[in-house]
BAVEX-209225 format. One record per residue (C-alpha): residue in three letters; x, y, z. Coordinates in steps of 0.1 Angstrom, whole numbers, padded with zeros to 4 digits, always signed. Layout:
<timars>
ALAXYZ
...
</timars>
This chain:
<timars>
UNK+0000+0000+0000
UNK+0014+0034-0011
UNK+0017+0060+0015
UNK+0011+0045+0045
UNK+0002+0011+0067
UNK-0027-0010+0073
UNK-0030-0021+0110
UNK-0038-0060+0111
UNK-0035-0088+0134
UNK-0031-0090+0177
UNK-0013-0062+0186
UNK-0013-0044+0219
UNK-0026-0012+0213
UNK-0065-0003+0221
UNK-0088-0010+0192
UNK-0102+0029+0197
UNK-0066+0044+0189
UNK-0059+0020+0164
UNK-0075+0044+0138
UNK-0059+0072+0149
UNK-0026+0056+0134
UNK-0037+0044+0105
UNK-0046+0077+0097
UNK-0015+0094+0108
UNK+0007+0069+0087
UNK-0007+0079+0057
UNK-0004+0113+0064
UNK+0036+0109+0072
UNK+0062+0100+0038
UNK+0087+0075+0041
UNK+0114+0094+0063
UNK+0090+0107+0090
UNK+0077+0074+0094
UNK+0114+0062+0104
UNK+0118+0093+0126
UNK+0084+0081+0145
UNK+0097+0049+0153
UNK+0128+0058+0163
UNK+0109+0082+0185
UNK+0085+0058+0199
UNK+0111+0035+0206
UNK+0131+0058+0226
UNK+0097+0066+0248
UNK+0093+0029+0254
UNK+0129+0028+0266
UNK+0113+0050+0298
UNK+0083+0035+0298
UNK+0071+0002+0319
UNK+0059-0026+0300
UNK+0029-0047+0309
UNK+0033-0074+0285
UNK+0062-0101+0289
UNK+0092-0093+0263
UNK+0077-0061+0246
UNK+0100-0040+0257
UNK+0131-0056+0255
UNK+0124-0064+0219
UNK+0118-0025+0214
UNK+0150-0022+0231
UNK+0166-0043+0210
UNK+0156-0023+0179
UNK+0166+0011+0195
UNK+0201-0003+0202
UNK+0210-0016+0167
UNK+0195+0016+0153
UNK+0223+0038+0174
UNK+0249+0012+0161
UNK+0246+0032+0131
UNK+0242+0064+0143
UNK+0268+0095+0133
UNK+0300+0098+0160
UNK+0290+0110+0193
UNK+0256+0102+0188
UNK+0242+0087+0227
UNK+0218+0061+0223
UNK+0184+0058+0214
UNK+0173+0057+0254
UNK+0152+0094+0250
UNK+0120+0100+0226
UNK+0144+0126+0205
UNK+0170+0093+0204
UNK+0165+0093+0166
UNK+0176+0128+0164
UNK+0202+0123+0186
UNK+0228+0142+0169
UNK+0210+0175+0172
UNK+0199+0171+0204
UNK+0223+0200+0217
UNK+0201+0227+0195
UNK+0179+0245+0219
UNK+0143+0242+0213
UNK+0129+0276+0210
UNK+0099+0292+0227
UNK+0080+0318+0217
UNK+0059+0334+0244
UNK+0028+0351+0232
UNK+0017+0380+0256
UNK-0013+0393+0237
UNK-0045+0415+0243
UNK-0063+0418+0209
UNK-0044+0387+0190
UNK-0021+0407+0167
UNK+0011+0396+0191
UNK-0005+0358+0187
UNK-0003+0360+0150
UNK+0031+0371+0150
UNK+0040+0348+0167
UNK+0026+0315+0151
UNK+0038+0331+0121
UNK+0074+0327+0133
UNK+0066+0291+0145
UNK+0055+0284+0115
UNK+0087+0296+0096
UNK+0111+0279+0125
UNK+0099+0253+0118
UNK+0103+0251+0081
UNK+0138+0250+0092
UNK+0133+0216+0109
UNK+0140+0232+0140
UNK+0118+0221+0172
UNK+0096+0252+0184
UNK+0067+0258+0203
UNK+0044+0288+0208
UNK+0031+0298+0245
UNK+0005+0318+0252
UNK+0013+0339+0286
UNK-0011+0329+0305
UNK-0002+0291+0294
UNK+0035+0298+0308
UNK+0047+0288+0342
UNK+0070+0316+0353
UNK+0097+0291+0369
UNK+0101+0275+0335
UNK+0122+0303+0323
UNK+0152+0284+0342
UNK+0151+0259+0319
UNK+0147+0276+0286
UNK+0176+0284+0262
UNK+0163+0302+0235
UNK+0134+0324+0241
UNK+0115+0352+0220
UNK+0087+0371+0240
UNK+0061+0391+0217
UNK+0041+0411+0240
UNK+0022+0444+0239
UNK+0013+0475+0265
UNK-0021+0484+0274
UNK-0033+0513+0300
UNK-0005+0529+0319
UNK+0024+0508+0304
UNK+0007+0475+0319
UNK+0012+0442+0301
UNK-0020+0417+0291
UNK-0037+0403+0318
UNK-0026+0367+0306
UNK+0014+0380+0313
UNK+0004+0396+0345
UNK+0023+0365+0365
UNK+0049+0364+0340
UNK+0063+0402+0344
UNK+0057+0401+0377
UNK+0079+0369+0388
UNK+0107+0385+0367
UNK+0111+0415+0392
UNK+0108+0393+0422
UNK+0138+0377+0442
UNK+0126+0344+0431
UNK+0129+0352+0394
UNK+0165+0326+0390
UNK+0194+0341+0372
UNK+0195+0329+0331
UNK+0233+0330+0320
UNK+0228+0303+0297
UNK+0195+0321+0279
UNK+0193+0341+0243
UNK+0161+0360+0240
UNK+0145+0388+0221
UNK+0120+0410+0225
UNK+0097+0423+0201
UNK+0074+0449+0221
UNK+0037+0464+0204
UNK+0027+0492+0217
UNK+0008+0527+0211
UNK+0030+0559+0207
UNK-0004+0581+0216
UNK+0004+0563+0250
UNK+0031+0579+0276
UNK+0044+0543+0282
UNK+0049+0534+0249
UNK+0057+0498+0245
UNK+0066+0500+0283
UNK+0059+0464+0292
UNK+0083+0451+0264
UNK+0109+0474+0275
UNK+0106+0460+0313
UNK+0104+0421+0302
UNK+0137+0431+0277
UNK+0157+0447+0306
UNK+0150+0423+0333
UNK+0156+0394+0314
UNK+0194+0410+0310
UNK+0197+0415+0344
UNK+0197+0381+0352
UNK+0220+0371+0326
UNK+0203+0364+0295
UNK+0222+0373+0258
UNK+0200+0394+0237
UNK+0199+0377+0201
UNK+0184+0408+0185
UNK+0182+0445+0202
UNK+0141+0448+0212
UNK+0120+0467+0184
UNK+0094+0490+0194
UNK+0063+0490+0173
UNK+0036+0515+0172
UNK+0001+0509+0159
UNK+0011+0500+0121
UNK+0034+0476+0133
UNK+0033+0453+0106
UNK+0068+0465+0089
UNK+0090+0464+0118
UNK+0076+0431+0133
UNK+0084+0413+0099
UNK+0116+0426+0100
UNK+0122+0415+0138
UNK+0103+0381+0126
UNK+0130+0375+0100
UNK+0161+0387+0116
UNK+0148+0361+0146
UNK+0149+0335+0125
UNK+0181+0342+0107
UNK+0193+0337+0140
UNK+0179+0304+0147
UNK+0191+0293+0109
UNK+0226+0303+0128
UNK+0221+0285+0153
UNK+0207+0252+0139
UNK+0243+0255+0113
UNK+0262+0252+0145
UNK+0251+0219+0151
UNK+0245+0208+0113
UNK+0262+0175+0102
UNK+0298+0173+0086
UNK+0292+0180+0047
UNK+0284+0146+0029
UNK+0264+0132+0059
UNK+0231+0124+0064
UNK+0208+0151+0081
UNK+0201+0142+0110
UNK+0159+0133+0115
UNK+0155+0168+0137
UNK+0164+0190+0105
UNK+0144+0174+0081
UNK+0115+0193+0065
UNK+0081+0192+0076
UNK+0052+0179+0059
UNK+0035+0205+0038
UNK+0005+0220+0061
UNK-0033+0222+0046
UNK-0038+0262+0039
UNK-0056+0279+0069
UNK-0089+0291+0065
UNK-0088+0325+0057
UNK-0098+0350+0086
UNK-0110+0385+0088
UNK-0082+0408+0097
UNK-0075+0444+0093
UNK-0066+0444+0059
UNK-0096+0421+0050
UNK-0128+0428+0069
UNK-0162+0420+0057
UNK-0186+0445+0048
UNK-0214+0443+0077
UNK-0250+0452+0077
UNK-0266+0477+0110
UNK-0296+0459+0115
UNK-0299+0480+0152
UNK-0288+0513+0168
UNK-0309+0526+0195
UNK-0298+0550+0222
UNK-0298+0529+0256
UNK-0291+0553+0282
UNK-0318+0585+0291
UNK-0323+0620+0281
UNK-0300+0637+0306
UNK-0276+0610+0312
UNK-0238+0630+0309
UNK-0230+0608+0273
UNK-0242+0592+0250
UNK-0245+0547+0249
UNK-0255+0532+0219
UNK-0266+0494+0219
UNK-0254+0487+0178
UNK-0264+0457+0164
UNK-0244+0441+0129
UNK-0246+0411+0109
UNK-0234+0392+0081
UNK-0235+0355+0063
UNK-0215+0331+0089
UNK-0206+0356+0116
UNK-0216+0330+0143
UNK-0196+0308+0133
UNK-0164+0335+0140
UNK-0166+0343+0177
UNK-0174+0334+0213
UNK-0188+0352+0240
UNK-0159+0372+0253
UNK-0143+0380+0216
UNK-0136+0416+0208
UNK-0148+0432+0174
UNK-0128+0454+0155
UNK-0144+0484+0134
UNK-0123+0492+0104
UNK-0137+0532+0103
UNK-0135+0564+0077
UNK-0129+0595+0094
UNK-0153+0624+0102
UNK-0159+0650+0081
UNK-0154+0674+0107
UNK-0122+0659+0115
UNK-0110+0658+0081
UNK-0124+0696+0076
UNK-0102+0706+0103
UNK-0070+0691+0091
UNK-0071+0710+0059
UNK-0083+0740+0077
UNK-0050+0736+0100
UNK-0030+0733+0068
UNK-0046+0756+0042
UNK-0038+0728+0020
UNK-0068+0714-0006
UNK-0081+0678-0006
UNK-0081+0675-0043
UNK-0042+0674-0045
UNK-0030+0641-0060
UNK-0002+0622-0033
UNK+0016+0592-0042
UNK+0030+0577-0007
UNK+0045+0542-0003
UNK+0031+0526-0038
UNK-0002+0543-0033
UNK-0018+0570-0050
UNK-0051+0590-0034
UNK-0061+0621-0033
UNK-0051+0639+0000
UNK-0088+0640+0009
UNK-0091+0599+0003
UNK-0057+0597+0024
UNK-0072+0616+0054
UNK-0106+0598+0048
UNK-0094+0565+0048
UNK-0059+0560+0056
UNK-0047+0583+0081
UNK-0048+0589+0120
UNK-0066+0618+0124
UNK-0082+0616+0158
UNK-0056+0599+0181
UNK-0018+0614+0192
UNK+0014+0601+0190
UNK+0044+0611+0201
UNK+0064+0611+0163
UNK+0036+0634+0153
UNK+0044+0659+0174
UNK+0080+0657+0171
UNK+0075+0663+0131
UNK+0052+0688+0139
UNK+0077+0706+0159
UNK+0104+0703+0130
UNK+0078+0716+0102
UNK+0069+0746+0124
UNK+0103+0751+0141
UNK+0092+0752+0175
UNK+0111+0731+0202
UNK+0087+0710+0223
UNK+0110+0691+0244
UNK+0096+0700+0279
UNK+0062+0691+0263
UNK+0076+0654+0252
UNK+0092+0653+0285
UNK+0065+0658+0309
UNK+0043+0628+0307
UNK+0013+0647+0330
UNK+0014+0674+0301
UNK+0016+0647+0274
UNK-0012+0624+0290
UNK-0042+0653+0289
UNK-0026+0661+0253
UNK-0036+0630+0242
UNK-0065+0627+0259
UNK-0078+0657+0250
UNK-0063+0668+0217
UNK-0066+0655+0183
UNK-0045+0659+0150
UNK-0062+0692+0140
UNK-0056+0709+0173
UNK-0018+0702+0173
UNK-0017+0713+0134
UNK-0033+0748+0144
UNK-0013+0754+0177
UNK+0015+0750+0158
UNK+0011+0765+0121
UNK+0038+0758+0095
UNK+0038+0752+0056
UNK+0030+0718+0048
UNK+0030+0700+0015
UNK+0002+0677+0010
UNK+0030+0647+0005
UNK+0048+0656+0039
UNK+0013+0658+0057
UNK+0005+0622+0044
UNK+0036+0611+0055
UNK+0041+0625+0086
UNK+0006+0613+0099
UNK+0004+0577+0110
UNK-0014+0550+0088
UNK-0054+0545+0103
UNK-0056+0521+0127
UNK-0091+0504+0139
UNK-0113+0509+0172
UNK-0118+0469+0193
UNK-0152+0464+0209
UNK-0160+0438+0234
UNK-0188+0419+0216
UNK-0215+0421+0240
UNK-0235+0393+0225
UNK-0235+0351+0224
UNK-0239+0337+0186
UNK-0260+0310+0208
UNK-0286+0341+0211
UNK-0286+0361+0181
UNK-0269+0335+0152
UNK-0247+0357+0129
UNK-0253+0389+0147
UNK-0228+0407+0171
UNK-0241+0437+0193
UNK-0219+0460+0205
UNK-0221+0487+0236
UNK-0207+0520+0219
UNK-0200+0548+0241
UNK-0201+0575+0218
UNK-0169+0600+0222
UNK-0173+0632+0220
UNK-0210+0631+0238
UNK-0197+0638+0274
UNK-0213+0666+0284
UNK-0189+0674+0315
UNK-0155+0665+0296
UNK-0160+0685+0261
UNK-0147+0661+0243
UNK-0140+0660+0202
UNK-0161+0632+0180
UNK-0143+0601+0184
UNK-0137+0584+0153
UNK-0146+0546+0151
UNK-0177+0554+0178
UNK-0192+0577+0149
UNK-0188+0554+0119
UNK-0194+0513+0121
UNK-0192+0496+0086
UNK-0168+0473+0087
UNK-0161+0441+0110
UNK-0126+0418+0118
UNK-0132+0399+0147
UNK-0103+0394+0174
UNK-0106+0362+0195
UNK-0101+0365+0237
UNK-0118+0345+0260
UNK-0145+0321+0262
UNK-0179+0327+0281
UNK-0183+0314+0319
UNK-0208+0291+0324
UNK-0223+0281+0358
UNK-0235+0308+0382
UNK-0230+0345+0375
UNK-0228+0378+0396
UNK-0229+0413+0385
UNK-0214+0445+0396
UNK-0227+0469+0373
UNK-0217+0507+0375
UNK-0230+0538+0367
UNK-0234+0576+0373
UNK-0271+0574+0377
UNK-0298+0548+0380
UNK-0320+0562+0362
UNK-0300+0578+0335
UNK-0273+0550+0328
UNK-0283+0512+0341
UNK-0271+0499+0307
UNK-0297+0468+0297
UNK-0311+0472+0330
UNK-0344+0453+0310
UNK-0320+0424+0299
UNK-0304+0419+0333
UNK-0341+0417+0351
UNK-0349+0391+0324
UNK-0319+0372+0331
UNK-0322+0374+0368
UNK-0358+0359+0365
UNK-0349+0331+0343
UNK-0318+0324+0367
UNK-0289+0328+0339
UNK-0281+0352+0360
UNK-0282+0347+0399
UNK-0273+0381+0416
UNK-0268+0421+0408
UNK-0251+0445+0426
UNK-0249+0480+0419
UNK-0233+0514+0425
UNK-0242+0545+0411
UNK-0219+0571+0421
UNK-0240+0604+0416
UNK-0275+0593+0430
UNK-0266+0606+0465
UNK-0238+0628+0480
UNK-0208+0602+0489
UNK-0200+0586+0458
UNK-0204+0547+0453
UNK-0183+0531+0432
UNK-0179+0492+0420
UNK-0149+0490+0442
UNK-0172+0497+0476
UNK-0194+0468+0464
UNK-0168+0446+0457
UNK-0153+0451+0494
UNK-0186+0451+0510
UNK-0199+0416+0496
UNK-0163+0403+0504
UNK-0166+0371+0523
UNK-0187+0356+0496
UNK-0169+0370+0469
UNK-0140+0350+0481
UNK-0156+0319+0486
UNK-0166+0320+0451
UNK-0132+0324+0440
UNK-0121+0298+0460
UNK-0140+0276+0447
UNK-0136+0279+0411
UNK-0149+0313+0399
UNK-0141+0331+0371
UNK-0135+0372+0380
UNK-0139+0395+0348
UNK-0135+0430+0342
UNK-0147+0454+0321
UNK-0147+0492+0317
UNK-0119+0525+0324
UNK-0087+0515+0326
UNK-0069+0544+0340
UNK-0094+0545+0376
UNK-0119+0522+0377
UNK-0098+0489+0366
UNK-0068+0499+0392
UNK-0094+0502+0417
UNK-0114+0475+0415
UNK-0079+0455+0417
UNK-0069+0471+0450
UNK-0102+0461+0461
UNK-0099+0427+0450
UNK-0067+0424+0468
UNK-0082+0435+0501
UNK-0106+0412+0499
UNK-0084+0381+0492
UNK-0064+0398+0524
UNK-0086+0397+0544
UNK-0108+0372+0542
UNK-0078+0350+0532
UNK-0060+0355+0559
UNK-0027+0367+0536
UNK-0007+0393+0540
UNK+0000+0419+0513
UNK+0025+0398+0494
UNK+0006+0361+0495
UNK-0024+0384+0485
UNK-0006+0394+0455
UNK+0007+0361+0446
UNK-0028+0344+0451
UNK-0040+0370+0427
UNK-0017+0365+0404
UNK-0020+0329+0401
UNK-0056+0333+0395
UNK-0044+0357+0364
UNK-0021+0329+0350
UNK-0048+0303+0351
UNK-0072+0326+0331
UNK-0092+0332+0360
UNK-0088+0367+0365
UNK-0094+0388+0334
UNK-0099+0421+0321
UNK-0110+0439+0290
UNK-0100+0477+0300
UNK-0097+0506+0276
</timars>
């Protein structure tokens, strides 16, 4: 039979796995085949044998195959024996720190490329990764990103923190890189990859590659990190290669070709959705606007999971784009060509340019174009952090005016990037529908802000995966400025509790009476129980600000485990931060 083997006859394997082989033998050609056998026979070296002379017939067969293994070679007593002669070159991990998925993409993409190469690889997501197994590693490359106040994800909580603790061992035999994702709009741009990169030398580690620091269009530089890291493991793996005119060892050989992916909806290829809903949810003199948005399309269901994020691939306002030209006295008709594109500068503010969010390298060419020196600004991180906030393109164009060409405007603005929304629906519920919670920016009557970009435009969908849904009991702590103006779904939630999917509410609105209650003050007051549910199993999610009301409801968290743990401070923390590595603890903050 071509291609594989047919499994006949008494042999001691379980009837239920014996199709499982068959169908992996035909899957394998002729030289992985001989790798699996010597592989299998190296595991039964270790393992115990129930049946009378099995083993020492494997045995047998593992020894006279290392009689003809290359010089040096040990013999075939490990499951690598038949790749024995490369068993000196490290297996590399990749360690996936990743809040929306781009970081997790980059780095299966690497994986995949590593191990072309025939080079044993693995990719580990953070929250997968036990911190102590760094000791052991010798070739490491950590993707992660920064969100809030230069925080990593949630699911590398446990990771960054062991490596600043006295417990975090010291790695003189490591080589690592660091590729860090960030947001340059952000004061702590890329701060977490900057912390991971400069522990990880303090306790001895070799950089491979200097970190790179990626901004929102971080596609360029990350495939330029992503191919310099694996020229380096190509260098590594020629270290250990056979003498020329020998036989590659098994390790090196190439893998079988993989079946395509499905395709998925990314950035650069969304599908066009239709709004089927968008009511306002929140009443007339609440202090901002909440819109409950509903979108669909063919097979949406079938993309997500309660807990997934949507991204919204958005055109710019009008007013936004009206303001730029204003700023710059320069006219929208004027053809650009930029980076093997050619628009019109109105179609490159429209559609392919940040004009609502600040970043640092803005302002710096800014300041060049209009001579000015802002170095104190750059410097002061309060100043820079209410610029941001506050501020959009336009604003920094007219504060500081200069003569701009329509091709040094183009390319001095950064390339668009999308808006992510938690999905705040179940495909079990609505089928190929995902509704959405949109806050609309720029409707805050107390904080005067400018129209938000993504929040005034939804058209188009790529869905980033997170989290499943919890099953099992669920409690709420919902909060709000006002009962009456801003209990989001407060209909849904009564329906829920009646029907039991959902089995207790607690709320906190902070402007119904003169001390103001906050989620936090719930949190501590129904303490003792909110322990015991953690204790035994529950699943502690968190959604909303992420500058005050995340940080807060954290500190209250860790008073509670405190207290009614009976932990100091520091067990506190470390109970809290195991609960983060086994996915427990999670947060989707903005």
């Amino acid at each position: 039979m071509s291609g594989g083997v047919v499994i006949q006859g008494n042999f001691p394997i379980p009837e239920e796995r014996r199709d499982q082989l068959q169908q992996l033998t035909t899957e394998l050609n002729r030289e992985q085949l001989m790798w699996l056998s010597g592989y299998f026979a190296g595991a039964a070296a270790a393992a115990p044998s129930s049946i009378p002379g099995f083993q020492s017939n494997l045995l047998s067969g593992a020894q006279a195959r290392a009689q003809h293994a290359p010089a040096g070679a040990p013999a075939a007593v490990a499951p690598i024996a038949p790749a024995a002669a490369a068993a000196a070159v490290p297996t590399l991990t990749i360690l996936s720190a990743s809040h929306t998925g781009n970081g997790r993409k980059i780095s299966e993409k690497l994986l995949a490329a590593v191990q072309a190469l025939g080079v044993q690889a693995r990719v580990v997501k953070a929250g997968d990764y036990q911190p102590r197994e760094i000791a052991k590693e010798k070739l490491l490359y950590v993707v992660i990103s920064t969100h809030g106040d230069g925080d990593p994800p949630d699911e590398a909580r446990a990771f960054y923190e062991f490596l600043g603790t006295k417990r975090a061992p010291q790695l003189p035999e490591l080589q690592y890189s660091v590729l860090a994702l960030g947001d340059t709009s952000y004061p702590k741009f890329c701060e977490a990859g900057r912390v991971v990169d400069e522990r990880l030398a303090k306790l001895g580690a070799k950089r491979l590659l200097p970190r790179v620091d990626c901004d929102v269009d971080f596609e360029k530089l990350a495939q330029t990190w992503a191919d310099d890291a694996l020229a380096r493991v190509r260098e590594i793996k020629d270290k250990f290669a056979p003498a020329a005119g020998a036989a590659a060892p098994a390790a090196f050989a190439a893998p079988a070709a993989q079946t395509p992916a499905v395709p998925e909806l990314t950035r650069a290829q969304p599908a066009t959705a239709e709004v089927l809903a968008n009511q306002r949810i929140v009443g007339r003199q609440a202090l901002r606007e909440v819109r409950h948005v509903e979108l669909a399309f063919p097979g949406l269901g079938n993309l997500y999971k309660p807990g997934d994020a949507l991204g919204i691939v958005h055109r710019n306002p009008e007013s936004a784009i009206d303001a730029v030209l204003k700023a710059t006295k320069l006219d929208g008709g004027a053809t650009v060509a930029h980076e093997g594109k050619t628009h019109t500068l109105l179609e490159w503010l429209r559609d392919e340019r940040e004009l609502t969010r600040i970043a640092r390298p803005l302002l710096v060419q800014v300041a060049r174009h209009a001579n000015v020196d802002i170095t104190e600004l750059l410097g002061n991180a309060e100043a820079m952090a209410k610029l941001t906030a506050n501020c959009q393109v336009s604003d920094v164009l007219a504060s500081y005016p200069a003569e701009w060409t329509p091709e040094a405007l183009v390319g001095a603005l950064r390339p668009v990037t999308g808006r992510v929304y938690s999905i705040a629906s179940s495909p079990a519920a609505v089928g190929d529908e995902a509704h959405l919670t949109v806050a609309v920016v720029g409707s805050d009557t107390d904080r005067k802000l400018l129209s938000g970009a993504a929040s005034h435009f939804v058209v188009n969908t790529a869905v980033d995966s997170n989290v499943p849904g919890a099953t099992g009991k669920n409690w709420l702590f919902f909060g709000g400025r006002s009962l009456y103006q801003d209990f989001l779904y407060q209909l849904e939630w009564q329906q829920a509790l009646k029907r039991k999917s959902l089995h207790r509410v607690d709320v906190a609105f902070s402007r119904d009476q003169l001390e103001k209650i906050y989620v936090q003050h719930r949190i501590k007051q129904a303490g003792k129980e909110l322990f015991a549910w953690l204790s035994n199993g529950a699943y502690f999610y968190v959604c909303g600000d992420a500058s005050s009301m995340a940080p807060d409801v954290n500190t209250a968290l860790l008073e509670v485990v405190s207290e009614h743990g009976g932990m100091d401070k520091d067990d506190a923390q470390a109970w809290l931060a195991d609960l983060t590595a086994d996915g427990r603890y999670l947060r989707d903050v903005y």
